[in-house]
SEDOKOL-494288 format. One record per atom (N, C-alpha, C): chain; atom name; z, y, x; residue number from 1; residue in one letter. Coordinates in steps of 0.2 Angstrom, whole numbers. Layout:
residues N
node chaine A; atome CA; c3 Z; c2 Y; c1 X; num NUM; residu A
...
This chain:
residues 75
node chaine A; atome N; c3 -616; c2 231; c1 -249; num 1; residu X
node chaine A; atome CA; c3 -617; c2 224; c1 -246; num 1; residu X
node chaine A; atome C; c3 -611; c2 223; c1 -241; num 1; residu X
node chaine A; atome N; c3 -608; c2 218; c1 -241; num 2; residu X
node chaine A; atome CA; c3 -602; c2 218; c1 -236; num 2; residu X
node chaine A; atome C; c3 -606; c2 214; c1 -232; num 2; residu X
node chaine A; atome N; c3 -602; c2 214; c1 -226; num 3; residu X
node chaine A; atome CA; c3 -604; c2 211; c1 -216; num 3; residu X
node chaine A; atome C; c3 -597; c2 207; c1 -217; num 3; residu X
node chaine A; atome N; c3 -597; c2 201; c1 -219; num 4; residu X
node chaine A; atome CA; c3 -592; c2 197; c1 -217; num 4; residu X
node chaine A; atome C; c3 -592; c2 195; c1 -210; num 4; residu X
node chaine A; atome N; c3 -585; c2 195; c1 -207; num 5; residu X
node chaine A; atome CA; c3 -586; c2 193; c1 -200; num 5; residu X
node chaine A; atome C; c3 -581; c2 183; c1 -201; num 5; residu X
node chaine A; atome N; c3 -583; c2 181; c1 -195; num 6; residu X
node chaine A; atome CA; c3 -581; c2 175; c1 -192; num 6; residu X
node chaine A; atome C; c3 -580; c2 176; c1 -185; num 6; residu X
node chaine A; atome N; c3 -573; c2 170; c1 -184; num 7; residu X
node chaine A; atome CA; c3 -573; c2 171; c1 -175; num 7; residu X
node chaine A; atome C; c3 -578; c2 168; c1 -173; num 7; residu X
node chaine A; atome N; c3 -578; c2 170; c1 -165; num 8; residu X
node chaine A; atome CA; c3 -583; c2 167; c1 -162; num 8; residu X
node chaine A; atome C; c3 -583; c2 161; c1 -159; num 8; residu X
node chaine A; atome N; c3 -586; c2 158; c1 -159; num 9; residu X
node chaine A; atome CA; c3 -588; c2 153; c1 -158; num 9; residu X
node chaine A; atome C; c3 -592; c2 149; c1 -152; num 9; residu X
node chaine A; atome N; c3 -593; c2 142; c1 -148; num 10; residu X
node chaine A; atome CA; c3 -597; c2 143; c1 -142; num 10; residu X
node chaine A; atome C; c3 -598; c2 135; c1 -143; num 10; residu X
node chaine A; atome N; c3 -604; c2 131; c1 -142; num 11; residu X
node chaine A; atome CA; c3 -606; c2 124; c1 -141; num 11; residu X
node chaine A; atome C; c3 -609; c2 125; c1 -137; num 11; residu X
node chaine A; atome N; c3 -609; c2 118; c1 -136; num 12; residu X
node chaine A; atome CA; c3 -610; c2 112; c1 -129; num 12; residu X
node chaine A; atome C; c3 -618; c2 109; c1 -132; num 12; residu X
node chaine A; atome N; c3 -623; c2 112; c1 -129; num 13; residu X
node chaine A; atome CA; c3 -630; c2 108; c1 -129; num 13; residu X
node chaine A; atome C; c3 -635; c2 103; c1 -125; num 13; residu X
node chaine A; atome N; c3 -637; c2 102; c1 -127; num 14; residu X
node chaine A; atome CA; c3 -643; c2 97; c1 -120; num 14; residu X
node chaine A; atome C; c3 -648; c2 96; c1 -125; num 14; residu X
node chaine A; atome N; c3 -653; c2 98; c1 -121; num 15; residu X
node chaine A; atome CA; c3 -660; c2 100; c1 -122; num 15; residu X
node chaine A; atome C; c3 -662; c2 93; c1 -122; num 15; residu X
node chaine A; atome N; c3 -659; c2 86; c1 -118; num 16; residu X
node chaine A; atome CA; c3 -662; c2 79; c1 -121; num 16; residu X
node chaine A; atome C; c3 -657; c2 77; c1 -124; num 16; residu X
node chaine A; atome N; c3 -653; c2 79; c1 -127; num 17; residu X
node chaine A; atome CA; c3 -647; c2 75; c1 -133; num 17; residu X
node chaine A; atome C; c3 -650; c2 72; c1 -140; num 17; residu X
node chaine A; atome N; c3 -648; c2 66; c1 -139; num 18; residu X
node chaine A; atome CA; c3 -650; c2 63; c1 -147; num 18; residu X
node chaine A; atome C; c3 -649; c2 67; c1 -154; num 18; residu X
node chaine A; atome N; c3 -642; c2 69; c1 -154; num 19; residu X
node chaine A; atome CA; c3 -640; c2 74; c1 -158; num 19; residu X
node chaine A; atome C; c3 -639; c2 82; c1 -157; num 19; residu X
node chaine A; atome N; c3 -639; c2 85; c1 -162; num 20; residu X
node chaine A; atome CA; c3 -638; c2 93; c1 -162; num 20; residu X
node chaine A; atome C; c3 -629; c2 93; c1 -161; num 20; residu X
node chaine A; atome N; c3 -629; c2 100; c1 -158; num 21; residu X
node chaine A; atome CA; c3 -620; c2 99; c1 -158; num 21; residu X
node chaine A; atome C; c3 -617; c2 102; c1 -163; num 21; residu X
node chaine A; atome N; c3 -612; c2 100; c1 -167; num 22; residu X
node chaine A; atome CA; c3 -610; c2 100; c1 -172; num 22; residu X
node chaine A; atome C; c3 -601; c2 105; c1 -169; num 22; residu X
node chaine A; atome N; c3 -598; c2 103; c1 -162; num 23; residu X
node chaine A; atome CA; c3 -588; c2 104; c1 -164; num 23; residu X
node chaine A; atome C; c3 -591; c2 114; c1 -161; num 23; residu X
node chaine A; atome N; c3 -589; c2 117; c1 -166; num 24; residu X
node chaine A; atome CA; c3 -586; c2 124; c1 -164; num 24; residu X
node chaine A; atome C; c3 -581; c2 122; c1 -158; num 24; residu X
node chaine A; atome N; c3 -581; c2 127; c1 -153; num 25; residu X
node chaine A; atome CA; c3 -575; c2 127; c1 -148; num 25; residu X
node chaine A; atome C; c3 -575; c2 137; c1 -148; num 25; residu X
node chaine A; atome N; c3 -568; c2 135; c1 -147; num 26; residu X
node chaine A; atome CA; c3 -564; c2 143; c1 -151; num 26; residu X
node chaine A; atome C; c3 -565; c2 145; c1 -144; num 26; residu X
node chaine A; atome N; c3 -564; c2 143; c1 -139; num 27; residu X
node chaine A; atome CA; c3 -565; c2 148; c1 -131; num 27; residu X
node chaine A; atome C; c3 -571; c2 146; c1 -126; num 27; residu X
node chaine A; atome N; c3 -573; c2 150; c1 -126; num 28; residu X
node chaine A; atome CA; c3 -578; c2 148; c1 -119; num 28; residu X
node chaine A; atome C; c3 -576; c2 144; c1 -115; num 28; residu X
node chaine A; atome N; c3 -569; c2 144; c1 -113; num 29; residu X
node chaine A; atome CA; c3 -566; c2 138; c1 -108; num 29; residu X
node chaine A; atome C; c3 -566; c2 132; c1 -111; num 29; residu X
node chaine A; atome N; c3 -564; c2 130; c1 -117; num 30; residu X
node chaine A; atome CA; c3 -564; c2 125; c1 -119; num 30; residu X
node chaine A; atome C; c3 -572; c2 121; c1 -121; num 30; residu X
node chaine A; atome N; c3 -576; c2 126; c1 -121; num 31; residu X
node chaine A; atome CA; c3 -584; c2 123; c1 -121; num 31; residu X
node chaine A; atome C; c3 -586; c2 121; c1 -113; num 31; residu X
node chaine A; atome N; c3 -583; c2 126; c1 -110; num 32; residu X
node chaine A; atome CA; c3 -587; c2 125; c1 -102; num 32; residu X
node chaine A; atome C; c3 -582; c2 117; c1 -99; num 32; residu X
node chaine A; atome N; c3 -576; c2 117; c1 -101; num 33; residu X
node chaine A; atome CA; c3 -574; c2 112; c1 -100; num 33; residu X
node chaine A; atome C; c3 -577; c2 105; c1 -103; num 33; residu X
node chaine A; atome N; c3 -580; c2 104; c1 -110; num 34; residu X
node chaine A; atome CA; c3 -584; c2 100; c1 -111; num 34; residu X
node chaine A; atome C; c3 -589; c2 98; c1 -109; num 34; residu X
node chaine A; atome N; c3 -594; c2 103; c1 -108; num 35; residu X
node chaine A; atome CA; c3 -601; c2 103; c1 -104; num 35; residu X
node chaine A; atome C; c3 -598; c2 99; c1 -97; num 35; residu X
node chaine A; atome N; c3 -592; c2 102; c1 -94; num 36; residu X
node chaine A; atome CA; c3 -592; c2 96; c1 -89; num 36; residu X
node chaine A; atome C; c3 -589; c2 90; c1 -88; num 36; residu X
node chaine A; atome N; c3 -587; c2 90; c1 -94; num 37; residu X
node chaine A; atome CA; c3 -584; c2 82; c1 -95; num 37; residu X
node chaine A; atome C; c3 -592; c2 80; c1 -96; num 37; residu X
node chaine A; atome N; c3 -596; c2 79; c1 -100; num 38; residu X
node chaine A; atome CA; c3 -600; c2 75; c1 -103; num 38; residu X
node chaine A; atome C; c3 -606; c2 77; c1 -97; num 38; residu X
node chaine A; atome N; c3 -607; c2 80; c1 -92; num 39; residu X
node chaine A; atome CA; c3 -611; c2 80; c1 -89; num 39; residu X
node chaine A; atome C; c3 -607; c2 75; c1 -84; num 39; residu X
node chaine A; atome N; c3 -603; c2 74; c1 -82; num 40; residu X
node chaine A; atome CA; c3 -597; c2 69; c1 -77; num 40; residu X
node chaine A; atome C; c3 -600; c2 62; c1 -81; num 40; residu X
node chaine A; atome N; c3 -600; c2 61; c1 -87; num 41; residu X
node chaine A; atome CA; c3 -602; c2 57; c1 -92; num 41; residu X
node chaine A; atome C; c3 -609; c2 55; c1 -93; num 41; residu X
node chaine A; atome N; c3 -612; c2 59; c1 -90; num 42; residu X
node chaine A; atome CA; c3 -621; c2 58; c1 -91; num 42; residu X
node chaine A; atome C; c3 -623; c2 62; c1 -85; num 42; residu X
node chaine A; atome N; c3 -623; c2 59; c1 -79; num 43; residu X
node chaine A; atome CA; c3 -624; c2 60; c1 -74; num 43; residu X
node chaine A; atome C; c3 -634; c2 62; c1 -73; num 43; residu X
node chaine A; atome N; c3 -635; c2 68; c1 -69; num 44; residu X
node chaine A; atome CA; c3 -642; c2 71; c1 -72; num 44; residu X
node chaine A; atome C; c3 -645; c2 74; c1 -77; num 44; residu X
node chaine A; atome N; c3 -643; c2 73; c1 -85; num 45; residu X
node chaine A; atome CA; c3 -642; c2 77; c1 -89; num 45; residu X
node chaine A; atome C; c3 -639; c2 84; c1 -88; num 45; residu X
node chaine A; atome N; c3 -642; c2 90; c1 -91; num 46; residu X
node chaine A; atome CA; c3 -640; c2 95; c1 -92; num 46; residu X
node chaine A; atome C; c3 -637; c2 96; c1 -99; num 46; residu X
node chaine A; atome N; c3 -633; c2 100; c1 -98; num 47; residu X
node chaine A; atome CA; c3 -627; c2 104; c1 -104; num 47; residu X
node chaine A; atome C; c3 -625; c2 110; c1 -105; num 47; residu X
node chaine A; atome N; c3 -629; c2 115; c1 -109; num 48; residu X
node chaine A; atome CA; c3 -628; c2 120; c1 -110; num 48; residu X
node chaine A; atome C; c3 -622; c2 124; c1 -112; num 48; residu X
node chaine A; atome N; c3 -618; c2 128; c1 -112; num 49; residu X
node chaine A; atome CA; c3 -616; c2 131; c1 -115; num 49; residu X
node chaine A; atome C; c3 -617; c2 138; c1 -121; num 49; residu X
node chaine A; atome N; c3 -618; c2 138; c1 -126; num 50; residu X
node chaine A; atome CA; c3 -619; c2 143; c1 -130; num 50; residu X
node chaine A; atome C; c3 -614; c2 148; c1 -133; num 50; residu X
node chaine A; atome N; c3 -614; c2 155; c1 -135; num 51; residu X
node chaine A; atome CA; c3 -613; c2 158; c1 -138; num 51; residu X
node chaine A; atome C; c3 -614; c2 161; c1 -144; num 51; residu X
node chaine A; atome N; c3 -613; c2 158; c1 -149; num 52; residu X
node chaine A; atome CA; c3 -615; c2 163; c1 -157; num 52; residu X
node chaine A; atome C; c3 -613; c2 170; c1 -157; num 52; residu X
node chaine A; atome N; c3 -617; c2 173; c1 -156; num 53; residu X
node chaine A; atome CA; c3 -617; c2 182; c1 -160; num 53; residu X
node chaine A; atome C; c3 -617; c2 183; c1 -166; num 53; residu X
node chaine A; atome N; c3 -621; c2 179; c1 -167; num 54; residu X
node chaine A; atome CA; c3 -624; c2 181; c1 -175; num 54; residu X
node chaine A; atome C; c3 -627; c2 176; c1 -178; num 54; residu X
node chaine A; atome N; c3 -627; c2 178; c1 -186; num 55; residu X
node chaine A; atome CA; c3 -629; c2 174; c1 -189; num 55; residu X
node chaine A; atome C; c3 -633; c2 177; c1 -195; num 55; residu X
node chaine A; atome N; c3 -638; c2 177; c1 -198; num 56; residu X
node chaine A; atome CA; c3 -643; c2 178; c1 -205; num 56; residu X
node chaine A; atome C; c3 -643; c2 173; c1 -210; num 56; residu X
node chaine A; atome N; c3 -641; c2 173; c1 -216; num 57; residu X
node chaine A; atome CA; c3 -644; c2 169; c1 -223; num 57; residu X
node chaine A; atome C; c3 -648; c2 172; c1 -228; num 57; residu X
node chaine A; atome N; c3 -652; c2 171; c1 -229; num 58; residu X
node chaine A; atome CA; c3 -654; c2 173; c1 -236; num 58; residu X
node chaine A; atome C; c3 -653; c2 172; c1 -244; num 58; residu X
node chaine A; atome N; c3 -650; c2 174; c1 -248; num 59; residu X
node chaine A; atome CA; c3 -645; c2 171; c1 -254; num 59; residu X
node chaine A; atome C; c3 -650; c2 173; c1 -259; num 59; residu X
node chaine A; atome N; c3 -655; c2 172; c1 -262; num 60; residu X
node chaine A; atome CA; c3 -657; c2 175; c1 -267; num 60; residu X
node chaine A; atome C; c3 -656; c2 172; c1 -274; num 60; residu X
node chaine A; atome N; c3 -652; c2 170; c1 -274; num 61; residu X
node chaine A; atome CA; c3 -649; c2 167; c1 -280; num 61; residu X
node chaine A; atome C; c3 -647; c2 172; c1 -286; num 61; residu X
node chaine A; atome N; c3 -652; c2 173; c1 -292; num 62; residu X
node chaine A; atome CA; c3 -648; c2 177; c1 -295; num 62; residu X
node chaine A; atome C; c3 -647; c2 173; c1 -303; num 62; residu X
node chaine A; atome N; c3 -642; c2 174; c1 -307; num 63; residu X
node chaine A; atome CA; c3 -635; c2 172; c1 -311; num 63; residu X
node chaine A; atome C; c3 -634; c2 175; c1 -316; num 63; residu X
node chaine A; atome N; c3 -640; c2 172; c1 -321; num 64; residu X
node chaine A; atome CA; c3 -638; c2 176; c1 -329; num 64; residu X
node chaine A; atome C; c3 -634; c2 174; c1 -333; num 64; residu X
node chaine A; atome N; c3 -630; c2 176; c1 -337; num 65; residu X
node chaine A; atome CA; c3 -625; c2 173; c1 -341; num 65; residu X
node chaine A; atome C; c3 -628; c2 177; c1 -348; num 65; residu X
node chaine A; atome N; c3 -632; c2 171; c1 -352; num 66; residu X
node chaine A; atome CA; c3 -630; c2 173; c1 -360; num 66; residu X
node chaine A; atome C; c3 -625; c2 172; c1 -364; num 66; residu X
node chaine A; atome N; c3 -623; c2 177; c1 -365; num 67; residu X
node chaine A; atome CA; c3 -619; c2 177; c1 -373; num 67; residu X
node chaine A; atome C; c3 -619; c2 176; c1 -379; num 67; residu X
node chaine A; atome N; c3 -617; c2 171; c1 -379; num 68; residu X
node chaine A; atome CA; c3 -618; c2 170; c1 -388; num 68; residu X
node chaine A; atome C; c3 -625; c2 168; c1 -390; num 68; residu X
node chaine A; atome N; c3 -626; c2 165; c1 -383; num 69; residu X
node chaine A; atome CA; c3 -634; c2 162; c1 -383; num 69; residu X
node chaine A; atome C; c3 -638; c2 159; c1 -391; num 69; residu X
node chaine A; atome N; c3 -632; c2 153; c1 -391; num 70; residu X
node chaine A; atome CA; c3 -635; c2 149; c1 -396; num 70; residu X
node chaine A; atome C; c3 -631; c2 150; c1 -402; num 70; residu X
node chaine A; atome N; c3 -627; c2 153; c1 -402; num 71; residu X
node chaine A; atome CA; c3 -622; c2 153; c1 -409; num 71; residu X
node chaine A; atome C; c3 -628; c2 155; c1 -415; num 71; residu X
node chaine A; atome N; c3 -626; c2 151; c1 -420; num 72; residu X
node chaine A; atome CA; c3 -629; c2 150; c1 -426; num 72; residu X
node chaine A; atome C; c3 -636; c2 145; c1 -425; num 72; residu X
node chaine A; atome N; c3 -635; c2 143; c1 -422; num 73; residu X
node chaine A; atome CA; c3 -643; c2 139; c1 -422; num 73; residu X
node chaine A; atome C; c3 -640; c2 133; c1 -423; num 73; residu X
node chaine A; atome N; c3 -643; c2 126; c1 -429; num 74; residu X
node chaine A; atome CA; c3 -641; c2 122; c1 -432; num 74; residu X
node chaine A; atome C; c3 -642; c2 116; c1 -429; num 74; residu X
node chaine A; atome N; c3 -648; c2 117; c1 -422; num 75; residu X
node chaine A; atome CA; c3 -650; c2 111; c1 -417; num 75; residu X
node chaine A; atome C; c3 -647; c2 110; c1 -412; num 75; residu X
């Protein structure tokens, strides 16, 4: 089983945001600088900074391939 790695990654949250955060930001400066833009921006609201560690999927997808399945059948 391989352990694929990705960089890490860090979002900008708030627990009363209309939406979920969607932009990967590649440096915790560049999150922390967010969070304080848009708290400058929404004065009293809270903005969180996060860190992804990790991540889990489960794939259980499994993929048979017949051969020669149907050959000779006239339908």
């Amino acid at each position: 089983m391989s352990n694929p790695t990705e960089n890490a990654f860090w979002l900008v949250w708030s627990p009363t945001g209309a939406r979920p955060p969607k932009h990967r930001h590649l440096s915790e400066r560049s999150a922390i600088q967010e969070a304080e833009r848009l708290a400058r921006e929404h004065p009293g609201e809270l903005f969180v900074v996060l860190e992804a560690i990790a991540s889990r999927r489960v794939d259980a997808m499994v993929r048979t391939t017949f051969i020669n399945g149907s050959a000779g059948i006239p339908f």
